[in-house]
C-alpha positions as CSV (number, residue, x, y, z in Angstrom):
1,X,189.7,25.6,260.5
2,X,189.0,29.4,261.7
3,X,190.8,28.7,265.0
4,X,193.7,26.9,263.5
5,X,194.7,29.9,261.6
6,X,193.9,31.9,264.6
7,X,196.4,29.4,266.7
8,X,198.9,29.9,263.7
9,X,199.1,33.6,263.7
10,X,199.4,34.3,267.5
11,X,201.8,31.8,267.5
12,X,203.3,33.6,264.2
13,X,203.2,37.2,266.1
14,X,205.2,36.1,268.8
15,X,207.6,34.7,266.8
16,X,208.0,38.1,265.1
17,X,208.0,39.8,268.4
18,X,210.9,37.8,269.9
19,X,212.7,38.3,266.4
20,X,212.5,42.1,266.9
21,X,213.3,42.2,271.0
22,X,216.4,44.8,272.0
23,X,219.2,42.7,273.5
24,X,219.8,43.7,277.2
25,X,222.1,46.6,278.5
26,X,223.7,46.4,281.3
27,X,223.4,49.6,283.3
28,X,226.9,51.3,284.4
29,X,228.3,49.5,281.1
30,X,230.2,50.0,277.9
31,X,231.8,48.2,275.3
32,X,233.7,48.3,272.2
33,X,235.2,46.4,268.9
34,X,239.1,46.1,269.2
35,X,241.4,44.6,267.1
36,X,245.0,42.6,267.7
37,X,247.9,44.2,265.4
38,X,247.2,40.7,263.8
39,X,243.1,41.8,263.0
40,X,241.7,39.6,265.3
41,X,238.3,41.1,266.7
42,X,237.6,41.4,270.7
43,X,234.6,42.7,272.7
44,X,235.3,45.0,275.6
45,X,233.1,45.1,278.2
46,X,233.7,47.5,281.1
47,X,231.8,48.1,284.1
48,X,232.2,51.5,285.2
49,X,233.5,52.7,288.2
50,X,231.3,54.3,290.9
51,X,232.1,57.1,293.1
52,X,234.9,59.4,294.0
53,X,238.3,58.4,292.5
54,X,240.5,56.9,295.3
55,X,243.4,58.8,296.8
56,X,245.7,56.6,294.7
57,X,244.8,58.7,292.2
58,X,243.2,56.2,289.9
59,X,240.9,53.3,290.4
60,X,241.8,49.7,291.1
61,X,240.6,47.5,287.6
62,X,240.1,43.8,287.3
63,X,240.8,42.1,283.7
64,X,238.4,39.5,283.2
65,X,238.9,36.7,280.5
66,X,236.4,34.7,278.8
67,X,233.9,38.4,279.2
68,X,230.9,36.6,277.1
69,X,230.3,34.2,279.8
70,X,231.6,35.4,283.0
71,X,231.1,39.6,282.7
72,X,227.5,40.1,283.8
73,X,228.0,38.4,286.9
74,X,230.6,39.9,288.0
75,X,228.9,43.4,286.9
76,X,226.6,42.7,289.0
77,X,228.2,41.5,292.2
78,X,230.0,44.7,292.3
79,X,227.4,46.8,291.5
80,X,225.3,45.6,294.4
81,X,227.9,46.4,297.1
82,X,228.6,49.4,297.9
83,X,232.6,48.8,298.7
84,X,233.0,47.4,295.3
85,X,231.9,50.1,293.3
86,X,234.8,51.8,292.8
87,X,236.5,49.3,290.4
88,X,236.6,48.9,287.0
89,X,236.4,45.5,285.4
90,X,237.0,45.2,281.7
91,X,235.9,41.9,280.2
92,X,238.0,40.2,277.2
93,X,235.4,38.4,275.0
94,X,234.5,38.0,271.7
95,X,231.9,39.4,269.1
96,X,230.0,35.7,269.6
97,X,226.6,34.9,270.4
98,X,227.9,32.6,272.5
99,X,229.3,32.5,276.3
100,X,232.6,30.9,275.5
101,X,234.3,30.6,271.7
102,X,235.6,27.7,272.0
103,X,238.1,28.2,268.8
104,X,239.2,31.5,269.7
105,X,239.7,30.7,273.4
106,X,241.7,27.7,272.6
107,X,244.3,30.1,270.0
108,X,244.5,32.8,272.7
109,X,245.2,30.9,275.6
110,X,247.6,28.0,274.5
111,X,251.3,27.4,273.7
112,X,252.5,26.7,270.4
113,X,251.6,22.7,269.3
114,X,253.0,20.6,267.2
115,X,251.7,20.9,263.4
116,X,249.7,17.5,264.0
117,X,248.4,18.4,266.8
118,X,247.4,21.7,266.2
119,X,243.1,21.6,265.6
120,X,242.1,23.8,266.4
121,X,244.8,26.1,265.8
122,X,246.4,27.1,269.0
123,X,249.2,28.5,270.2
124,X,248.2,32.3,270.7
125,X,249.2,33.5,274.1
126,X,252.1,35.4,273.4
127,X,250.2,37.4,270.8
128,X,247.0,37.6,273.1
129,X,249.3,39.3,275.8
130,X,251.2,41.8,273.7
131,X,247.2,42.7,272.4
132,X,246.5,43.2,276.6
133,X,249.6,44.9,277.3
134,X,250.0,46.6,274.3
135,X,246.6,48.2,272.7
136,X,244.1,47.4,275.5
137,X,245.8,48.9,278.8
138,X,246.6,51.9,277.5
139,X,243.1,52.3,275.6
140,X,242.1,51.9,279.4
141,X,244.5,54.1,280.6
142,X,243.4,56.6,278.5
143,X,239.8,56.9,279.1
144,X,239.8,56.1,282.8
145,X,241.6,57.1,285.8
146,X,243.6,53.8,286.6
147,X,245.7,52.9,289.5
148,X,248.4,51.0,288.0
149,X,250.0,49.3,290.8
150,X,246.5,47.9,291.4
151,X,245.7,45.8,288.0
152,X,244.5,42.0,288.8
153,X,243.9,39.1,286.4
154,X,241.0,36.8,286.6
155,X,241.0,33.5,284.7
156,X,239.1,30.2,284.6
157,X,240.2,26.7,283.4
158,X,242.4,28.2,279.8
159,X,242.0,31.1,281.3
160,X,243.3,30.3,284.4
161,X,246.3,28.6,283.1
162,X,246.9,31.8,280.9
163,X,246.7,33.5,284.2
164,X,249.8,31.2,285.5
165,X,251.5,31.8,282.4
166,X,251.5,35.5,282.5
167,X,252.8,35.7,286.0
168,X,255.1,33.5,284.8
169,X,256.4,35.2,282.2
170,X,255.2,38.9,282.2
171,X,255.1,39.4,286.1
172,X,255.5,43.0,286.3
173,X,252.0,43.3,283.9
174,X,249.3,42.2,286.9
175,X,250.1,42.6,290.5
176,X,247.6,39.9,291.2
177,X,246.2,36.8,289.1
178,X,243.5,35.0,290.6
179,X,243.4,31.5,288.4
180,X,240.0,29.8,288.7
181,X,240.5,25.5,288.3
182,X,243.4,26.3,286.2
183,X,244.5,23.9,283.4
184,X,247.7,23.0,284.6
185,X,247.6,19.6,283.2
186,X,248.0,20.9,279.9
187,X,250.5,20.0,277.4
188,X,252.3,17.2,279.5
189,X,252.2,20.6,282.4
190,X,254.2,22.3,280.4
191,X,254.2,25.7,282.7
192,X,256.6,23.6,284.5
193,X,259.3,24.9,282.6
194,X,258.0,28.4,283.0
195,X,257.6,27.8,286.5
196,X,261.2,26.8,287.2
197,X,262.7,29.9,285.1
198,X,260.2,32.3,287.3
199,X,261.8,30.4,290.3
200,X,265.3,30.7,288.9
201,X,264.7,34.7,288.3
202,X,263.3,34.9,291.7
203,X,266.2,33.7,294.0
204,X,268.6,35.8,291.5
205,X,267.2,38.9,292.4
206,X,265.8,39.7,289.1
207,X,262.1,39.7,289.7
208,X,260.2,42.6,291.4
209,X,257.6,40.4,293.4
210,X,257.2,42.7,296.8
211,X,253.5,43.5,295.5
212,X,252.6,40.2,293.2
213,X,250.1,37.9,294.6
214,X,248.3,34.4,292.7
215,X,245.2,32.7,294.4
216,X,244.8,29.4,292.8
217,X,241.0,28.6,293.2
218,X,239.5,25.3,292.6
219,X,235.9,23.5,292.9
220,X,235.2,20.5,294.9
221,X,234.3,18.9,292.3
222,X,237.5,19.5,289.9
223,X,239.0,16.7,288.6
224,X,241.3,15.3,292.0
225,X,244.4,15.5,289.7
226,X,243.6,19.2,289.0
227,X,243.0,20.0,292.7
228,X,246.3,18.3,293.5
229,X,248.2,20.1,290.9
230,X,246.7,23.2,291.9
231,X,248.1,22.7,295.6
232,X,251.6,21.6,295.5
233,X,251.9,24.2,292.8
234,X,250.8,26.8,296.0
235,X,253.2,25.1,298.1
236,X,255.9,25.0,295.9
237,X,255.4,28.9,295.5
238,X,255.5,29.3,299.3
239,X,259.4,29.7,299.5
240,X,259.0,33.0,296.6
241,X,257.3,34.4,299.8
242,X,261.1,35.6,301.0
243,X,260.9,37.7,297.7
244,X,257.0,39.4,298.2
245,X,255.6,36.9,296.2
246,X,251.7,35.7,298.5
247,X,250.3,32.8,297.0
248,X,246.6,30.9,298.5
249,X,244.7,27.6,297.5
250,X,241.3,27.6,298.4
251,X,238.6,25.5,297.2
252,X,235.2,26.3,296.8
253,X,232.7,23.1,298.0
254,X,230.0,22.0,296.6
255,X,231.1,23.4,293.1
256,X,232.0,21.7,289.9
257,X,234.8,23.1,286.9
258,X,231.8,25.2,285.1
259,X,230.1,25.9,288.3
260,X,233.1,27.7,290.1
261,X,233.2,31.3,288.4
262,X,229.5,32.2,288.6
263,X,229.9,31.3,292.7
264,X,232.8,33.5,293.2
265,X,232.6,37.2,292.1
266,X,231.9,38.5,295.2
267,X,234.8,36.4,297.1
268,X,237.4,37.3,294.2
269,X,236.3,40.7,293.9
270,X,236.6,41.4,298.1
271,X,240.3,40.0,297.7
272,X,241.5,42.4,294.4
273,X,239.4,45.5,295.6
274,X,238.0,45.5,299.0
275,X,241.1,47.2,300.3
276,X,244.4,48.3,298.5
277,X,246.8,45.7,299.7
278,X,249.8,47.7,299.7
């Protein structure tokens, strides 16, 4: 039984070597702990920009939802290419072990629901934007040199609908949202009523839009009523183009709804910061 005890302890040392392995860090990378005014924890995650600060005065930065999951790819898209570098990207996740917290995304990126319906608790996204507008841009602000009429939004499925809903509703925050399969179904589509008070604002002159932008990105392989609700909600924003607003649908093939954002840094990254659009 010599060799069995052998087996056991190499088998038992490599457990105990995996236990005590350093987690990963990302070169040109930081993060911190942040909290909400309500306590509510987030990870940061920035990747750093690279490179002489542009004659704007401040680099162009990217806010990124869903960080856990969808921030070392796109850390490492524009880290490989050289005319991406200068960017920052700052991640919104969440001190999880896991790529997307399914409880926290669903409070952050929802409207109210009714007391029935409401498990898990949702209902966040007012809260989650006055956080983002509030404590994290100017903690950003502060510590890096940031062009402020070049901040984007990138958002996938919640997140993407989130990304509707601010441009809906805080449109002066982002000069460009890039929603990724976006949930529009949600609710009964309740942006709709956003999306008709946006419109409203619009043709009454109230709304700044010469230098707002929304790509609405879907997969292939997105549910058909998502694609479709994707696209007429492009072509209904076409007529905002009299007032600045530039809106695209594209869809990327061969892709499915969790497939999609790992396919797409480069392409989304090209369109925020390849070239400053105004």
């Amino acid at each position: 039984m010599n060799w069995l005890r052998t087996a056991l302890g190499i088998v038992l040392l490599g457990v105990l070597s995996l236990a005590r392995a350093e987690p990963v860090t990302l070169d040109g990378t930081e993060q911190w702990i942040m909290k909400s005014n309500e306590g509510r924890e987030y990870r940061i995650m920035i990747s750093l920009p690279e490179g002489d600060v542009p004659y704007t005065g401040g680099y162009p930065v990217i806010y990124l939802l869903d960080g856990n999951a969808y921030f070392p790819a796109f850390h490492a898209a524009k880290r490989a290419q050289k005319r991406l570098q200068g960017s920052i990207i700052v991640a919104i996740g969440y001190p999880s072990d896991t790529p997307l917290d399914f409880e926290r995304r669903a409070f952050d990126l929802s409207p109210p629901q009714p007391p029935e319906r409401n498990e898990p608790p949702q209902g966040g996204q007012d809260l989650f934007l006055d956080f983002i507008e509030q404590r994290l841009m100017p903690k950003v602000a502060e510590r890096y040199k940031v062009d402020q009429d070049q901040r984007s939004l990138v958002g996938h499925s919640f997140g993407g609908m989130f990304g509707v809903y601010t441009l809906f509703t805080r449109p002066a925050l982002f000069q460009h949202v890039v929603a990724v399969s976006p949930s529009l179904w949600w609710r009964d589509r309740y942006l709709l009523a956003h999306e008709r008070a946006f419109t409203q604002q619009a043709h009454a002159g109230q709304l700044q839009l010469t230098h707002s932008s929304l790509t609405l990105l879907v997969a292939e392989r997105d549910l058909v009523q998502s694609i479709q609700d994707a696209r007429a909600l492009q072509l209904r924003l076409q007529d905002l183009s009299q007032y600045g607003l530039r809106s695209d649908f594209q869809i990327e093939q061969g892709e499915d709804h969790m497939s999609v954002p790992f396919r797409i840094p480069t392409r989304v990254l090209d369109e925020l910061v390849g070239a400053r659009r105004f």
